[in-house]
N, CA, C and O atoms as a printed pandas DataFrame, in Angstrom:
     atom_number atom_name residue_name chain_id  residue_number  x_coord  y_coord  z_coord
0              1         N          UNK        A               1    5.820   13.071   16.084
1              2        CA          UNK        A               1    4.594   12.669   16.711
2              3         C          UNK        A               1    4.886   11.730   17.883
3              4         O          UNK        A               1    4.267   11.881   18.936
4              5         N          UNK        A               2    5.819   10.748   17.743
5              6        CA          UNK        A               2    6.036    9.988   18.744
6              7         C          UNK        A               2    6.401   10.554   19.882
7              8         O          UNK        A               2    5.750   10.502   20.925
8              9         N          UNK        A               3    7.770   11.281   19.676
9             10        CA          UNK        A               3    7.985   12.616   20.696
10            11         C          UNK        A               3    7.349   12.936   21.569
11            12         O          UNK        A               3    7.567   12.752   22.766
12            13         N          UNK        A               4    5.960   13.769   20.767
13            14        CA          UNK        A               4    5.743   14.213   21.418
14            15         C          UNK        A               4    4.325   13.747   22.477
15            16         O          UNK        A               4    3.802   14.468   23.326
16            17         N          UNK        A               5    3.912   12.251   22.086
17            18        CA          UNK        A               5    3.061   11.127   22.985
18            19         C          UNK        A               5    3.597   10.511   23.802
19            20         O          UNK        A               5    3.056    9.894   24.719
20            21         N          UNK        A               6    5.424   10.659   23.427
21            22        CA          UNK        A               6    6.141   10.074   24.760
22            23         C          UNK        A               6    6.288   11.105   26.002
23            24         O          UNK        A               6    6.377   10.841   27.201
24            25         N          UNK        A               7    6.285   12.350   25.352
25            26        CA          UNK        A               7    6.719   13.675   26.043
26            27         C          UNK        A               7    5.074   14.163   27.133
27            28         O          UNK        A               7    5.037   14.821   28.173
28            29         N          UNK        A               8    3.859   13.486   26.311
29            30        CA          UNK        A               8    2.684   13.597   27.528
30            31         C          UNK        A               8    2.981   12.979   28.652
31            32         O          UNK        A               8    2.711   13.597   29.682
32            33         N          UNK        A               9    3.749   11.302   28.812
33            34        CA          UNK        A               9    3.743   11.147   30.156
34            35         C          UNK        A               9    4.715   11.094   30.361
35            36         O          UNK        A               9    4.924    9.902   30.590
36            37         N          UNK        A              10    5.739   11.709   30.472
37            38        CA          UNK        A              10    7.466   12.262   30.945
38            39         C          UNK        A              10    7.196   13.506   32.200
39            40         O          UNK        A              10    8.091   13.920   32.938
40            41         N          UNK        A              11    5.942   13.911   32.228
41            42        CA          UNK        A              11    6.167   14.633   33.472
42            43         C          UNK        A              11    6.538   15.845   33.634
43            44         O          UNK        A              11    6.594   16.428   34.717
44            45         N          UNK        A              12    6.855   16.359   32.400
45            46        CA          UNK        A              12    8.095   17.663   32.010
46            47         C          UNK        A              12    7.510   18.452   31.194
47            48         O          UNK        A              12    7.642   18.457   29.970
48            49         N          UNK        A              13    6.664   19.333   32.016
49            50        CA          UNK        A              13    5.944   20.603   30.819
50            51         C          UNK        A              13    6.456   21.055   29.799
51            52         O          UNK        A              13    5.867   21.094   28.719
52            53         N          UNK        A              14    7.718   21.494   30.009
53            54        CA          UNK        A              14    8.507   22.185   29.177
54            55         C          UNK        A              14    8.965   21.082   28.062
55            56         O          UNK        A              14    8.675   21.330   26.891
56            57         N          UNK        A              15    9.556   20.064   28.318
57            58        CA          UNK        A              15   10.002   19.572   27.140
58            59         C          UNK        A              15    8.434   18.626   26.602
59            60         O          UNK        A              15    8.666   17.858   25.669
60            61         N          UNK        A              16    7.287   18.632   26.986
61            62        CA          UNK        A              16    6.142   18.263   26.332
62            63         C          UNK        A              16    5.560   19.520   25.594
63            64         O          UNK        A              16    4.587   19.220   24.903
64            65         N          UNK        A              17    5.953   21.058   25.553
65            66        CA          UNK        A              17    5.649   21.477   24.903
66            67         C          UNK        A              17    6.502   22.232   23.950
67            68         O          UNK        A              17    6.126   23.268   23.401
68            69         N          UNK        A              18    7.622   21.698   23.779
69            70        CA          UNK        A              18    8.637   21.646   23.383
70            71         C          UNK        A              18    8.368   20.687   22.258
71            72         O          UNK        A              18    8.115   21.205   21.171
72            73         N          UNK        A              19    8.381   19.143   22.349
73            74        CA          UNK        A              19    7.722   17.984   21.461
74            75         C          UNK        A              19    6.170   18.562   20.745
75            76         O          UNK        A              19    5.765   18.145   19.660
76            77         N          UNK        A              20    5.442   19.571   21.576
77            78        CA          UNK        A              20    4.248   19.167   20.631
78            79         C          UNK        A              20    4.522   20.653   19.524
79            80         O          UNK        A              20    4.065   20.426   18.403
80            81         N          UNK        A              21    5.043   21.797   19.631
81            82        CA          UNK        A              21    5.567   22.876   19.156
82            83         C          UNK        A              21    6.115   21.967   17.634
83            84         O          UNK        A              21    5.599   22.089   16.523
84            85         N          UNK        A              22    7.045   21.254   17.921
85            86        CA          UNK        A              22    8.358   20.073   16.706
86            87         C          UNK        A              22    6.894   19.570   15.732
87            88         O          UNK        A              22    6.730   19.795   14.533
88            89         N          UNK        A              23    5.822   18.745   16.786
89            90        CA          UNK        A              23    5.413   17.508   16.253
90            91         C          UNK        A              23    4.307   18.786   14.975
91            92         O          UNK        A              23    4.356   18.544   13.769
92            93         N          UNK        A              24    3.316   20.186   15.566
93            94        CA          UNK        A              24    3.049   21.126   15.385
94            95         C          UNK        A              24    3.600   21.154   13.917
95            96         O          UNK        A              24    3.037   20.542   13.010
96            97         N          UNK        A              25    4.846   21.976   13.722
97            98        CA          UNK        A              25    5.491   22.451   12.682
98            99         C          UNK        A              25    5.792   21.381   11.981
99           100         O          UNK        A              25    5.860   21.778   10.818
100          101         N          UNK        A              26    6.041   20.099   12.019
101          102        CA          UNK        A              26    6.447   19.196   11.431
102          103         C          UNK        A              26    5.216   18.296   10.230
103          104         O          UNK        A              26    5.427   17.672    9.190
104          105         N          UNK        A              27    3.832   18.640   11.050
105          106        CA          UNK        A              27    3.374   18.098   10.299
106          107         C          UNK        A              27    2.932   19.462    9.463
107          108         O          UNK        A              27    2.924   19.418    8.233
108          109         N          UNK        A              28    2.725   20.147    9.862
109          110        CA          UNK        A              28    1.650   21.514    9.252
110          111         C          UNK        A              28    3.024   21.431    7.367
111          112         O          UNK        A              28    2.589   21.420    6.216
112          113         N          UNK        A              29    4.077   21.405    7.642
113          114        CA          UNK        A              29    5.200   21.204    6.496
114          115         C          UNK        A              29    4.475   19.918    5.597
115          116         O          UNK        A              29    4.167   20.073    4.416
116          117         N          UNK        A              30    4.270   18.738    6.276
117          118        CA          UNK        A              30    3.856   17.909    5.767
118          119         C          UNK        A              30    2.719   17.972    5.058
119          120         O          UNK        A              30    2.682   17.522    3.912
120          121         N          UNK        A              31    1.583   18.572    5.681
121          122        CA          UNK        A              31    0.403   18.824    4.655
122          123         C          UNK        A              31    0.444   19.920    3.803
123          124         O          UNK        A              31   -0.534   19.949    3.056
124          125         N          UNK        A              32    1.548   21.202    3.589
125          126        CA          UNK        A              32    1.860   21.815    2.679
126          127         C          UNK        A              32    2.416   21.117    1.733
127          128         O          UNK        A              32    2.095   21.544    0.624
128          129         N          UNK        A              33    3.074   20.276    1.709
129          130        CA          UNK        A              33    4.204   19.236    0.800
130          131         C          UNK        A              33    3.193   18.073   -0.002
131          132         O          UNK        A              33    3.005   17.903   -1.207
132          133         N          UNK        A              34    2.872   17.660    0.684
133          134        CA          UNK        A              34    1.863   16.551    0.221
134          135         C          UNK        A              34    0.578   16.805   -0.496
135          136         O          UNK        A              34    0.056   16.272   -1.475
136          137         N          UNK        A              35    0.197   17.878    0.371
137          138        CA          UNK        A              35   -1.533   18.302   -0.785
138          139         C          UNK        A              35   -0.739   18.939   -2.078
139          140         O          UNK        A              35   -0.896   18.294   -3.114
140          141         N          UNK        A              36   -0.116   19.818   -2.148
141          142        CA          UNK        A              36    0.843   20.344   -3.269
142          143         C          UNK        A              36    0.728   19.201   -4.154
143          144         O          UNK        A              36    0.181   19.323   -5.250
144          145         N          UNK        A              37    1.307   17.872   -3.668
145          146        CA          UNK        A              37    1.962   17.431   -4.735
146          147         C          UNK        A              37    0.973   16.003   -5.225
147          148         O          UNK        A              37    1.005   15.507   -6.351
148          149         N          UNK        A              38   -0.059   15.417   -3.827
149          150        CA          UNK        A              38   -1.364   15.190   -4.683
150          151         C          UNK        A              38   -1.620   15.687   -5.680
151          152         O          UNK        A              38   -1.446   15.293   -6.833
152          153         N          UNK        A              39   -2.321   17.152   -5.038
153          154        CA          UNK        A              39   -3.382   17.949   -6.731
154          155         C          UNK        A              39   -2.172   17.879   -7.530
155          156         O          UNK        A              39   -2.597   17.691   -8.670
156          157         N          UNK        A              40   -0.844   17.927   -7.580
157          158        CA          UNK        A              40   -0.696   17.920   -9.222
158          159         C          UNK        A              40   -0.389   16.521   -9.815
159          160         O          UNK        A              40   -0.330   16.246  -11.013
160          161         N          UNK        A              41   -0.236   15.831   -8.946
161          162        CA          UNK        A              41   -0.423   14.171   -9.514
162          163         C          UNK        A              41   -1.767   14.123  -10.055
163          164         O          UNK        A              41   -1.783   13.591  -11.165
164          165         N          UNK        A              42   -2.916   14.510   -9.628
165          166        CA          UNK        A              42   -4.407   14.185  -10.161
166          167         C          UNK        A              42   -4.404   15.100  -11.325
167          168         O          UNK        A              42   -4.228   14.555  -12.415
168          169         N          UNK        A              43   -4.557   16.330  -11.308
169          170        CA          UNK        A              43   -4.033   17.092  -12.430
170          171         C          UNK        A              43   -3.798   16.483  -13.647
171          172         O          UNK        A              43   -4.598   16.279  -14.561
172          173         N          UNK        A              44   -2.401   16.160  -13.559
173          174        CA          UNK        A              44   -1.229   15.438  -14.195
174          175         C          UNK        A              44   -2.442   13.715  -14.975
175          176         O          UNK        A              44   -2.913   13.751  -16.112
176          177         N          UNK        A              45   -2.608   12.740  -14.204
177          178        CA          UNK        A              45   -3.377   12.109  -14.417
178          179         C          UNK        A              45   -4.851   12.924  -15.525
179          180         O          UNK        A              45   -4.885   12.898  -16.755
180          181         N          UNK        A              46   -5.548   13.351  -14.912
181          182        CA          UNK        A              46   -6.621   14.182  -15.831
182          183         C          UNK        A              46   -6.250   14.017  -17.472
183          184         O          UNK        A              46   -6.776   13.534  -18.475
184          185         N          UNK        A              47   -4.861   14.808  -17.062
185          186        CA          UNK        A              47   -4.113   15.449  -18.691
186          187         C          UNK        A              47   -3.817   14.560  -19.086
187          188         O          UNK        A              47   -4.114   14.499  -20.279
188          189         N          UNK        A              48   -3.259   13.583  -18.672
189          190        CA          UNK        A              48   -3.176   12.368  -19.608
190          191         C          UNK        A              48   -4.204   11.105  -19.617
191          192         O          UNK        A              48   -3.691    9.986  -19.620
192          193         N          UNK        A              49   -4.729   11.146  -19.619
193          194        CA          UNK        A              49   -5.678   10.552  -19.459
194          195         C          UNK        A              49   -6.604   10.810  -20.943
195          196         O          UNK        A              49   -6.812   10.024  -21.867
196          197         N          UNK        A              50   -7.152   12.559  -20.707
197          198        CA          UNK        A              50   -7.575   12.908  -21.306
198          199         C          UNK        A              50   -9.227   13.002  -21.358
199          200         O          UNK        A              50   -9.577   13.479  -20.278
200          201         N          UNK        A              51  -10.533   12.701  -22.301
201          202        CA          UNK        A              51  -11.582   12.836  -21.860
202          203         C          UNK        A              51  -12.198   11.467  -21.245
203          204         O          UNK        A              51  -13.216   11.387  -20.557
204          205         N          UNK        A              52  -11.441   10.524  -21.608
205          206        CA          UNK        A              52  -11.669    8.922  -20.920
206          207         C          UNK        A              52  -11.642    9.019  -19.554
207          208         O          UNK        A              52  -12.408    8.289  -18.925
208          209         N          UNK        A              53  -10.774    9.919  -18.848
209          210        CA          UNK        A              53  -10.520   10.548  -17.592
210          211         C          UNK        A              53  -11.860   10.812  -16.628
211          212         O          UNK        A              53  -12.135   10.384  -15.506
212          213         N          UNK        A              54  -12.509   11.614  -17.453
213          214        CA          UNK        A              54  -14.079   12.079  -16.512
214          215         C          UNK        A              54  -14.323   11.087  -17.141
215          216         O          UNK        A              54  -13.451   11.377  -17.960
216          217         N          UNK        A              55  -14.811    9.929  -17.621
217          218        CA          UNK        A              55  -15.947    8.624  -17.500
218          219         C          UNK        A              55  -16.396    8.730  -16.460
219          220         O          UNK        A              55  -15.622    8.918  -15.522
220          221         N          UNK        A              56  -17.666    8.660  -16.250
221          222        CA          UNK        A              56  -18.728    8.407  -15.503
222          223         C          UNK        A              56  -18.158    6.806  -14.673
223          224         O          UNK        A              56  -17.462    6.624  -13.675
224          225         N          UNK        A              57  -18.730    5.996  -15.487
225          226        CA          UNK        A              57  -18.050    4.742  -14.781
226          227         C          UNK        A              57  -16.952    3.985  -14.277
227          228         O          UNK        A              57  -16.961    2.975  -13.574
228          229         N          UNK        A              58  -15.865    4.738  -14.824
229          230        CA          UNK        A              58  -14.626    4.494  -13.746
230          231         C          UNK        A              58  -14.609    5.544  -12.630
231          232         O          UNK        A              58  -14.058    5.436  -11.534
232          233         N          UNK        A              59  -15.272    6.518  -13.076
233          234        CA          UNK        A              59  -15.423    7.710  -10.939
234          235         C          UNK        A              59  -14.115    8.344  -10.630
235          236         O          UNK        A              59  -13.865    8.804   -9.516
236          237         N          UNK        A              60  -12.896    8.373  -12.090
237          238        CA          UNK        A              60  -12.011    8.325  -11.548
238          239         C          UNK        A              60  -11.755    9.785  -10.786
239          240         O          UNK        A              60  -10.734    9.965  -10.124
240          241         N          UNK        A              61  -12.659   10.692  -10.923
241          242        CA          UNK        A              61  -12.834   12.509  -10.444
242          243         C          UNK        A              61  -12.966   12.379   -8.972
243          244         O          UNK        A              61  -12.964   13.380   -8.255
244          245         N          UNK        A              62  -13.092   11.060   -8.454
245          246        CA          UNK        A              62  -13.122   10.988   -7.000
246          247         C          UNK        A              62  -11.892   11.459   -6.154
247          248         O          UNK        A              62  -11.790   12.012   -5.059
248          249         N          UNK        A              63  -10.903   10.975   -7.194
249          250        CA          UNK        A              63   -9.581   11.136   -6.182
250          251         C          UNK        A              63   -9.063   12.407   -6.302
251          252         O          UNK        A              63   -8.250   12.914   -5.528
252          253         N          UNK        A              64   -9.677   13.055   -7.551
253          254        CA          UNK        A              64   -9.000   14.759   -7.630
254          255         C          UNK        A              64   -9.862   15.168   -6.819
255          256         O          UNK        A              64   -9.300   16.150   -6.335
256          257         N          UNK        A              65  -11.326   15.047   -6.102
257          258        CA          UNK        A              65  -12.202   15.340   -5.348
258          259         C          UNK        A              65  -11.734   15.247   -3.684
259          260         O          UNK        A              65  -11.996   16.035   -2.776
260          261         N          UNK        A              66  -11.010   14.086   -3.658
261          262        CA          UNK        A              66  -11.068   13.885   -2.264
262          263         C          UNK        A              66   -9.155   14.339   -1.785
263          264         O          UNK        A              66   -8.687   14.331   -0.646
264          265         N          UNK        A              67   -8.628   14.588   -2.719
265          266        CA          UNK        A              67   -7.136   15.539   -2.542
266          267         C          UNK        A              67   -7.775   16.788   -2.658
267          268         O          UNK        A              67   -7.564   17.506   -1.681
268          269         N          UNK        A              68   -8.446   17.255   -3.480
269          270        CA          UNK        A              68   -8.944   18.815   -3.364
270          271         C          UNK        A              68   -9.504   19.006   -1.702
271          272         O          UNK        A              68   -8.945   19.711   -0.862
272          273         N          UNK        A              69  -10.495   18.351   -1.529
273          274        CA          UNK        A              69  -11.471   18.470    0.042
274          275         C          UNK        A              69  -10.186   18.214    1.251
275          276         O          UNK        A              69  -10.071   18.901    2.265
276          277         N          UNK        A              70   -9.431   17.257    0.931
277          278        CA          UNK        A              70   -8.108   16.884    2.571
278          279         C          UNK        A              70   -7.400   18.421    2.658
279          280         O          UNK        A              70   -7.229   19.140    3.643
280          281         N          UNK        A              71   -6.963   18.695    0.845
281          282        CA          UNK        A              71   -6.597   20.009    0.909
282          283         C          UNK        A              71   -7.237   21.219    0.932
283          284         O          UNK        A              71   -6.498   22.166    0.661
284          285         N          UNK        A              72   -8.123   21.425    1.117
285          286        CA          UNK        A              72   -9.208   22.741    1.886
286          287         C          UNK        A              72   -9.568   22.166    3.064
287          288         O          UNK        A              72  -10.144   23.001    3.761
288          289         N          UNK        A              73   -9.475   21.032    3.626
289          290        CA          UNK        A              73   -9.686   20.852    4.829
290          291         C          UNK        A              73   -8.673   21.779    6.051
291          292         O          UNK        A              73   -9.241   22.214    7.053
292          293         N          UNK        A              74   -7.429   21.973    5.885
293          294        CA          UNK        A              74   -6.691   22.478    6.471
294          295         C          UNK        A              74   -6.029   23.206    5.589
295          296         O          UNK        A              74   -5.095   22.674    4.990
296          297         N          UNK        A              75   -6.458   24.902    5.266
297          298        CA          UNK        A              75   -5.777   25.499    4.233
298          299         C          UNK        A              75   -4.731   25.528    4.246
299          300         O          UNK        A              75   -4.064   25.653    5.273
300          301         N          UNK        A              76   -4.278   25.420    3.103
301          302        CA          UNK        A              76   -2.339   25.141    2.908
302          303         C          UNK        A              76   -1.911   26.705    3.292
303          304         O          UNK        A              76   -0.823   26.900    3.835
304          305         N          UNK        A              77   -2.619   27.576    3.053
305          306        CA          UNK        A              77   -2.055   29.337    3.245
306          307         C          UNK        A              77   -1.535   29.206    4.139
307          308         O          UNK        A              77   -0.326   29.417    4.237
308          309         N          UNK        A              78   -2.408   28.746    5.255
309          310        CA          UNK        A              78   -3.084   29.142    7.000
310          311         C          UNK        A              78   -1.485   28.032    7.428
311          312         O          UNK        A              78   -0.665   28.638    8.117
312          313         N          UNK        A              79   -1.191   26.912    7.140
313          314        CA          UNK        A              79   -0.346   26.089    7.152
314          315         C          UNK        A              79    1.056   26.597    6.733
315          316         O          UNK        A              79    1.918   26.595    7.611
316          317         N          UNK        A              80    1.327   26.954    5.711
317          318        CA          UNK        A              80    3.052   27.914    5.067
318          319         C          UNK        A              80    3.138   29.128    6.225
319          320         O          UNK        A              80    4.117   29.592    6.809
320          321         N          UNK        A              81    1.656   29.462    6.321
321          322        CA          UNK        A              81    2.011   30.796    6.833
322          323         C          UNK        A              81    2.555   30.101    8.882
323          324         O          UNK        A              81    3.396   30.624    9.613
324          325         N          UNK        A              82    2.121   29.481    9.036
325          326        CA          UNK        A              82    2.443   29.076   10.661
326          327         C          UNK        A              82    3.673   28.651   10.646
327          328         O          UNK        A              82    4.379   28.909   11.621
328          329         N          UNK        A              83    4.218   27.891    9.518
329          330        CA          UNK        A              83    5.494   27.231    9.333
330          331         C          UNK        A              83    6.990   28.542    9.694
331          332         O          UNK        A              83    7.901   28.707   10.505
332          333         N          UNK        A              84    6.214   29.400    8.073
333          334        CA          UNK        A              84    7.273   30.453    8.086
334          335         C          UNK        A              84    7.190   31.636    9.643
335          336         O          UNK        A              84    8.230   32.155   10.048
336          337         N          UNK        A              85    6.121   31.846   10.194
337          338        CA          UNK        A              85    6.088   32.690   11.499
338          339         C          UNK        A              85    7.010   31.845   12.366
339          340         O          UNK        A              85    8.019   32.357   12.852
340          341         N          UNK        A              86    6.781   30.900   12.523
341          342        CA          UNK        A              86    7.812   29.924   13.642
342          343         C          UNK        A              86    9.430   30.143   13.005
343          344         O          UNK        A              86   10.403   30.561   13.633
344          345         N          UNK        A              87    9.381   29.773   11.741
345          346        CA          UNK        A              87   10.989   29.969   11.344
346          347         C          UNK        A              87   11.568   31.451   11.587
347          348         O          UNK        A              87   12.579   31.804   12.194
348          349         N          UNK        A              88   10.734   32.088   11.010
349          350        CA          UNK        A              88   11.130   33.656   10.939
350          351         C          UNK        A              88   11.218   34.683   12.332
351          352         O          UNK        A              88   12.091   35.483   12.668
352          353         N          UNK        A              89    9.794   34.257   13.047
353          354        CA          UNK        A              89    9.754   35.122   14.471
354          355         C          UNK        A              89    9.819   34.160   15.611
355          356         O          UNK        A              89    9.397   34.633   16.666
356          357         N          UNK        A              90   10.238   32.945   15.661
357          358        CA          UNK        A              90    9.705   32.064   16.330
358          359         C          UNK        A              90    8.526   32.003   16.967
359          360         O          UNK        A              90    8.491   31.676   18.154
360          361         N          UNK        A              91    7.421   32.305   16.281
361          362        CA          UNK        A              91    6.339   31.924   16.978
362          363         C          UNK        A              91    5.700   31.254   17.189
363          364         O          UNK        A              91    4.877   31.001   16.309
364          365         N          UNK        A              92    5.633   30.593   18.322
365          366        CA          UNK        A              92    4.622   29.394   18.550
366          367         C          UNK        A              92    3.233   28.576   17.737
367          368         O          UNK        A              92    2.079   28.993   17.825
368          369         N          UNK        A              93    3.466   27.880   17.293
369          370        CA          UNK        A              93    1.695   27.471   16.096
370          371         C          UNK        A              93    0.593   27.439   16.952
371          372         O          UNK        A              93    0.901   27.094   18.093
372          373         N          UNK        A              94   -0.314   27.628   16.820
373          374        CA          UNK        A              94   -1.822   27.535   17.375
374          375         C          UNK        A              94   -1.995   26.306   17.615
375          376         O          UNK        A              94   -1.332   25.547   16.908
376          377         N          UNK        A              95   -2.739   25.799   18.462
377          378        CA          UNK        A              95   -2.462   24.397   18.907
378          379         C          UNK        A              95   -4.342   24.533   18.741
379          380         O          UNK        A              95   -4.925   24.704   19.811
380          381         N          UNK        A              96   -4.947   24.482   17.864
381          382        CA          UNK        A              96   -6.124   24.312   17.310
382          383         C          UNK        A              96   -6.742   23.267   17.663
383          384         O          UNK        A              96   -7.839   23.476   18.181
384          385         N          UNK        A              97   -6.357   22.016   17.543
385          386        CA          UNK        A              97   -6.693   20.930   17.592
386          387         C          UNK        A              97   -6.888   20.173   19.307
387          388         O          UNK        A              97   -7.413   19.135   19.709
388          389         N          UNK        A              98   -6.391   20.960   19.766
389          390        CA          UNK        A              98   -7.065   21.011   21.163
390          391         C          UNK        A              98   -8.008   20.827   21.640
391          392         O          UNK        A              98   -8.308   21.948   21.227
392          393         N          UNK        A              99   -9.145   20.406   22.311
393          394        CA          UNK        A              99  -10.169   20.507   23.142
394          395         C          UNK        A              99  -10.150   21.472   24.254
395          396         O          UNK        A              99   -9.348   21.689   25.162
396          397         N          UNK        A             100  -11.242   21.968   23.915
397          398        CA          UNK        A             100  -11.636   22.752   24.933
398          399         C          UNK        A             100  -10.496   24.098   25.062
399          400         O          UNK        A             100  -10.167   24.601   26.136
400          401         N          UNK        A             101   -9.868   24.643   23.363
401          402        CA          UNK        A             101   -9.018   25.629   23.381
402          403         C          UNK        A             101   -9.937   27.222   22.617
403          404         O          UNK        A             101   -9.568   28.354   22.303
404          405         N          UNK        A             102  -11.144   26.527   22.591
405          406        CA          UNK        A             102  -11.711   27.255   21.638
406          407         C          UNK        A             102  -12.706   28.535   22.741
407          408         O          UNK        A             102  -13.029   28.250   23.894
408          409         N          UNK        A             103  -12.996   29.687   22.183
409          410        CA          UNK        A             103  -13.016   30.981   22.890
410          411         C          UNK        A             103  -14.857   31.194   22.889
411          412         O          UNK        A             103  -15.513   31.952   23.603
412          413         N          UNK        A             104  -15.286   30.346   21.952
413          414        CA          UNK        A             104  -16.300   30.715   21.782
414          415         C          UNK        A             104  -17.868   29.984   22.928
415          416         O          UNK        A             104  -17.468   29.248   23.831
416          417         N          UNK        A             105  -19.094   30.139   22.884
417          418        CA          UNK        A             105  -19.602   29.431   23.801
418          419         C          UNK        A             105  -19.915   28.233   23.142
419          420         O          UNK        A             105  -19.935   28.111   21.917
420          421         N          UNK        A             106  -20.203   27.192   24.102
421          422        CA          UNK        A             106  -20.828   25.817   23.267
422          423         C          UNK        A             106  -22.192   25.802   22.930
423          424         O          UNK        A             106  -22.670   24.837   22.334
């Protein structure tokens, strides 16, 4: 990430899209890795826990709630699958998060 915020004002198309391609694949790995291993920490918690677990007044279903929602926020599929196309065909990731990359009208 740093990379590639140093690589916006370096002047150098190529190696700024070079950095954001790295920064791209690097995190999209990261939110495959991490939501993975949230939900099964909450999971995991649940099961031991047991039915004291859903209490109403400790809320504790919030945090399997809000790792479930970060992780459907950016499907993990849509994410492995951009990872492995770049490794396998080198193909470039969708740079989604863009402004003003989107096809449709406003």
């Amino acid at each position: 990430m740093q990379r590639a915020y140093v690589a916006r004002f370096g002047n150098n198309p190529q190696q700024e899209k070079d950095a954001n391609i790295a920064a791209e694949i690097e995190t999209a790995k990261a939110q495959v890795i991490v939501s993975e291993l949230v939900l099964r920490a909450a999971t995991e918690l649940f099961n031991a826990l047991g039915a004291s677990g859903v209490s109403v007044n400790k809320a504790l279903d919030r945090h399997w709630r809000n790792a479930r929602t970060a992780a459907s926020h950016n499907p993990l599929i849509y994410k492995a699958r951009i990872v492995g196309d770049w490794r396998i065909n080198g193909t470039e990731p969708p740079f989604v998060w863009q402004i003003g990359s989107g096809t449709g009208k406003a």
